[in-house]
C-alpha positions in Angstrom: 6.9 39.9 23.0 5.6 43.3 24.1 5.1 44.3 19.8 2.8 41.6 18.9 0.4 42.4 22.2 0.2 46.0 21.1 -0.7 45.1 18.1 -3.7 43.1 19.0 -4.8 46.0 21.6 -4.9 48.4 18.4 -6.7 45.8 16.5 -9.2 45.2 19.0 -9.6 48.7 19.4 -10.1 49.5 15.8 -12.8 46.6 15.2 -14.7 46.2 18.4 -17.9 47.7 18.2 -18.4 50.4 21.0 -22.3 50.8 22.4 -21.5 53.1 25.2 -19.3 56.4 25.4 -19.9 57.6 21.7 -20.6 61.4 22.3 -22.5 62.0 19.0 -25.3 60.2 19.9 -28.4 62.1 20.1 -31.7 60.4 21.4 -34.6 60.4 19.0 -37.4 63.0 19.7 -41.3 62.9 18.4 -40.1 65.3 15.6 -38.1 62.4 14.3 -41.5 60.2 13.2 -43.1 60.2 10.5 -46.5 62.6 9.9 -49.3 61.1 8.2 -51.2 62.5 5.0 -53.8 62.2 2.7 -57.1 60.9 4.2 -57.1 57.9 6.3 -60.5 57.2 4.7 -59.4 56.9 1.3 -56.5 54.4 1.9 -58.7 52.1 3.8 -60.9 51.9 1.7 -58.4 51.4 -1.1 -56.8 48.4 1.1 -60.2 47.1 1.7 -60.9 47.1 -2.0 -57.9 45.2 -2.5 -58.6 42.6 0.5 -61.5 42.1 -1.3 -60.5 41.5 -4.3 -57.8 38.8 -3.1 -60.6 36.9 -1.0 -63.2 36.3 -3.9 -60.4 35.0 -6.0 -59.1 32.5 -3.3 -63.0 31.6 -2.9 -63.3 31.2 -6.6 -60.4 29.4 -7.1 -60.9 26.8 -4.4 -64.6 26.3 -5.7 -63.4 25.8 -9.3 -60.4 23.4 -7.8 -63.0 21.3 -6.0 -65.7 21.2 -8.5 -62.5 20.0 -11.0 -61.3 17.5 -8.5 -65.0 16.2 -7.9 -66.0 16.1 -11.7 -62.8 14.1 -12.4 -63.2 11.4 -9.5 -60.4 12.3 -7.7 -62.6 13.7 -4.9 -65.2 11.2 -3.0 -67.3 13.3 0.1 -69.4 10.5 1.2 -72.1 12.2 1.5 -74.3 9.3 0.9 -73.9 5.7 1.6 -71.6 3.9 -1.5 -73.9 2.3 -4.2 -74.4 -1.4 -3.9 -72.1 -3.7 -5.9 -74.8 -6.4 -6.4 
């Protein structure tokens, strides 16, 4: 009976994860981060650029989709009373 609980105890050992008592751990320092180049200025602006760029195409595209949906019918705003059937 003694074998098969020794075995577990080994197995356990061997696949439990430990998070305390490792002696190799070392705590990170500042000199671990990363150090920024190139000019802040010039990436911003690159990003911005780009921002840009994605916003007038969502604006373009949702004016062309509403002008298609409106020009086909499938759109009604009621912006005006509806004309009279008489």
């Amino acid at each position: 009976m003694a074998l098969p609980r020794v075995f577990a105890s080994r197995l356990m050992q061997q696949t439990v994860r430990r998070y305390h008592g490792g002696h190799d751990f070392k705590p990170p320092s500042m000199d671990e981060l990363p150090v920024p180049r190139g000019s802040w200025q010039a990436k911003y602006s690159a990003d911005q650029r780009r921002y840009n760029a994605i916003l007038a195409f969502g604006i373009a595209f949702s004016v062309f989709s509403f002008s298609l949906a409106k020009g086909s019918g499938l759109l009604y705003f009621n912006y005006a009373p509806p004309k009279s059937l008489d």
